[in-house]
N, C-alpha and C positions, 0 to 999 in steps of 0.2 A: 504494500500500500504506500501511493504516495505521501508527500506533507499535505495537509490542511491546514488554512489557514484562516479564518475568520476574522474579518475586519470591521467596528461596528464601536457603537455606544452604550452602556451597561441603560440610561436610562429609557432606552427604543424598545418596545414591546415586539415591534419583527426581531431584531437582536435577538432578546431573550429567548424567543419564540425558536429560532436555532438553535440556544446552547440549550435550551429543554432537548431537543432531539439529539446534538450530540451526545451526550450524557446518556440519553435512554442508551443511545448505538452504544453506549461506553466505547466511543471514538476517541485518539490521541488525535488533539488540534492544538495549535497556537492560535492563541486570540491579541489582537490587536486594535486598544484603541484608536479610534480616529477623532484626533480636535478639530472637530468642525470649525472652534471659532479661529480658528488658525489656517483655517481654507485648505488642510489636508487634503479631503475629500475629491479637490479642486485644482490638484497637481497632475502631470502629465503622465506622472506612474498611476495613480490613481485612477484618470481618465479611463489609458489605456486597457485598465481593469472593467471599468463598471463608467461607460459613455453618459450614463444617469447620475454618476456621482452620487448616490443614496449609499444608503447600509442600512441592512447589512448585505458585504458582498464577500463571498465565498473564493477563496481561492485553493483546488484541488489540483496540485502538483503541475500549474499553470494551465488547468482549465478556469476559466473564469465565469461566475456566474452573480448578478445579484437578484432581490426579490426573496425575501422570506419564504413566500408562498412555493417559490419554485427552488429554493431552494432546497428544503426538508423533504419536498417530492423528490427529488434528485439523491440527495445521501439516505433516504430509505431504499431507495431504489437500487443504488451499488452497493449499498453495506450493508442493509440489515439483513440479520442471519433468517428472520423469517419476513413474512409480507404482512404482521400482525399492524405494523403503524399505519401502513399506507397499503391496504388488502390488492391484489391484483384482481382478484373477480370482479368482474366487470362494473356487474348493479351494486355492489358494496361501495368500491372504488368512486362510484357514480354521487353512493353518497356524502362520501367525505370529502368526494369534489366540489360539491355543492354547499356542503359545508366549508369552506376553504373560502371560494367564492364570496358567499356570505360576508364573511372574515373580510374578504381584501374589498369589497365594495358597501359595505355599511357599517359594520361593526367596528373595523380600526379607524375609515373614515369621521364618524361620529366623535370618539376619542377623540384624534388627531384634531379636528375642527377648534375640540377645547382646550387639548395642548398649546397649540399655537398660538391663539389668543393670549395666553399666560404666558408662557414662557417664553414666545418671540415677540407679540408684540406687545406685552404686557400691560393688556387689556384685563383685568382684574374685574367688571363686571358680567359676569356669564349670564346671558339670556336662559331663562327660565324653558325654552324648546330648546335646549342643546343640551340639555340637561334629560327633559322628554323624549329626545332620540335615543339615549342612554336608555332609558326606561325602555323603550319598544326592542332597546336588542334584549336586555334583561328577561323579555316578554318571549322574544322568541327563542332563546336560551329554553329558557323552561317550559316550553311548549317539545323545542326538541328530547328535554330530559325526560318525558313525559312517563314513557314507559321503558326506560333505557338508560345505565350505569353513566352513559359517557354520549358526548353528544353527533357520534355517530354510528350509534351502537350499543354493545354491550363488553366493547374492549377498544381501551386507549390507542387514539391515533393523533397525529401529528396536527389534526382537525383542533384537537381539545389545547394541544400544546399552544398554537395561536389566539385561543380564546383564554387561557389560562393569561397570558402576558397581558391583552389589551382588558381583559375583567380583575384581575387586582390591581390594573394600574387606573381605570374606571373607579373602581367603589371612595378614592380620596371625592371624589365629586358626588357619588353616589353609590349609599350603602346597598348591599345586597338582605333585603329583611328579609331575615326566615320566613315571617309568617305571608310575606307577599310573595317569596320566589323559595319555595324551601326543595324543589329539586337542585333550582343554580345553590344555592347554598351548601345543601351537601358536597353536591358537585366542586367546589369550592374547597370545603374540609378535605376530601380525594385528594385532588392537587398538592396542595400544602402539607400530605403527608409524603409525599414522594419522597427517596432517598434523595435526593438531586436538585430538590428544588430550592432549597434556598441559595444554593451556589448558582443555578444557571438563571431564576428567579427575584427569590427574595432578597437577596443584595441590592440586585438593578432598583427592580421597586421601590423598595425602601429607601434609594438615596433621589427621587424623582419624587416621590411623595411627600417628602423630604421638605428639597425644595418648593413644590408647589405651597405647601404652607407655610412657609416662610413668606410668600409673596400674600397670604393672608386673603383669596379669593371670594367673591358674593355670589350668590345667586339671584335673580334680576329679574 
């Protein structure tokens, strides 16, 4: 096996979202900060990695790849010892796809919407509907947990490891209440038992949550 090398920000929920899956692969990587506010991202080594300049971007033994989403499809794919994260059967597959999807078009979107406001352009009053889009993934969380361990199923995939990052870095804005979401809740307790998580997780989280209260945010 070649190096890996993951490049990325402990506070980025895609980030996280790959070192939960290294970790499950119990994969050898290097991980490498990138200071964005030092225009890393934005050098010509960098470029030539990832023409999007985001993170996190995966570098396998000079294959280059970034995207969260494609990226944990990609290292389940070469290395996991079974197909349990990312299933090859098709309609399975189909669902975690869709859940993934999910993920990259509402659910991080929603977040991110409220990240930025704070933390880049620190904008400190959060509109009251960005707040209720949060709610509606919560909603549809617990609609997926409905009759099922994990939200593509009844065994952990790389579906859950994405919602895992962008819903506890969510609940600083918006708690998860038992008694109104008590599948996502449990679902929730699951995660935060994992052997792994607080290393590839709970660190990131906690220094982003961190910060956000620091800047002392409203709801509006």
């Amino acid at each position: 096996m070649g190096k890996i090398t993951l490049y990325g920000i402990d506070g980025s929920p895609p980030v996280r979202s790959v070192l939960l899956t290294l970790k499950a692969l119990n994969l050898p990587f290097e991980y490498k900060v990138v200071n964005l506010l030092a225009g890393e991202h934005m050098t010509p080594e960098f470029l030539k990695m990832n023409p999007l300049h985001t993170v996190p971007t995966l570098d396998d033994n000079g294959f280059y790849i970034g995207d969260s989403h494609a990226i944990n499809a990609y290292l389940v794919s070469k290395y996991g010892k079974t197909d349990i994260l990312y299933p090859q059967e098709l309609q399975y597959r189909a669902i975690v796809d869709q859940r993934l999807f999910y993920n990259a078009s509402v659910a991080l979107p929603s977040l991110r919407a409220i990240l930025k406001q704070v933390l880049f352009l620190n904008e400190l009053n959060i509109p009251k509907e960005k707040i209720d889009a949060l709610a509606e993934v919560y909603t549809t969380l617990e609609l997926y947990l409905k009759d099922q361990t994990y939200v593509a199923g009844n065994m952990q995939t790389i579906a859950d490891f994405h919602f895992i990052s962008v819903i506890t870095t969510a609940t600083v804005f918006l708690e998860v209440d038992r008694s109104t979401y008590p599948k996502l809740a449990a679902w929730l307790e699951r995660a935060k038992s994992l052997p792994y998580y607080e290393e590839a997780n709970g660190k990131g989280v906690a220094g982003i949550i961190g910060l956000i209260k620091s800047k002392d945010p409203k709801i509006v």
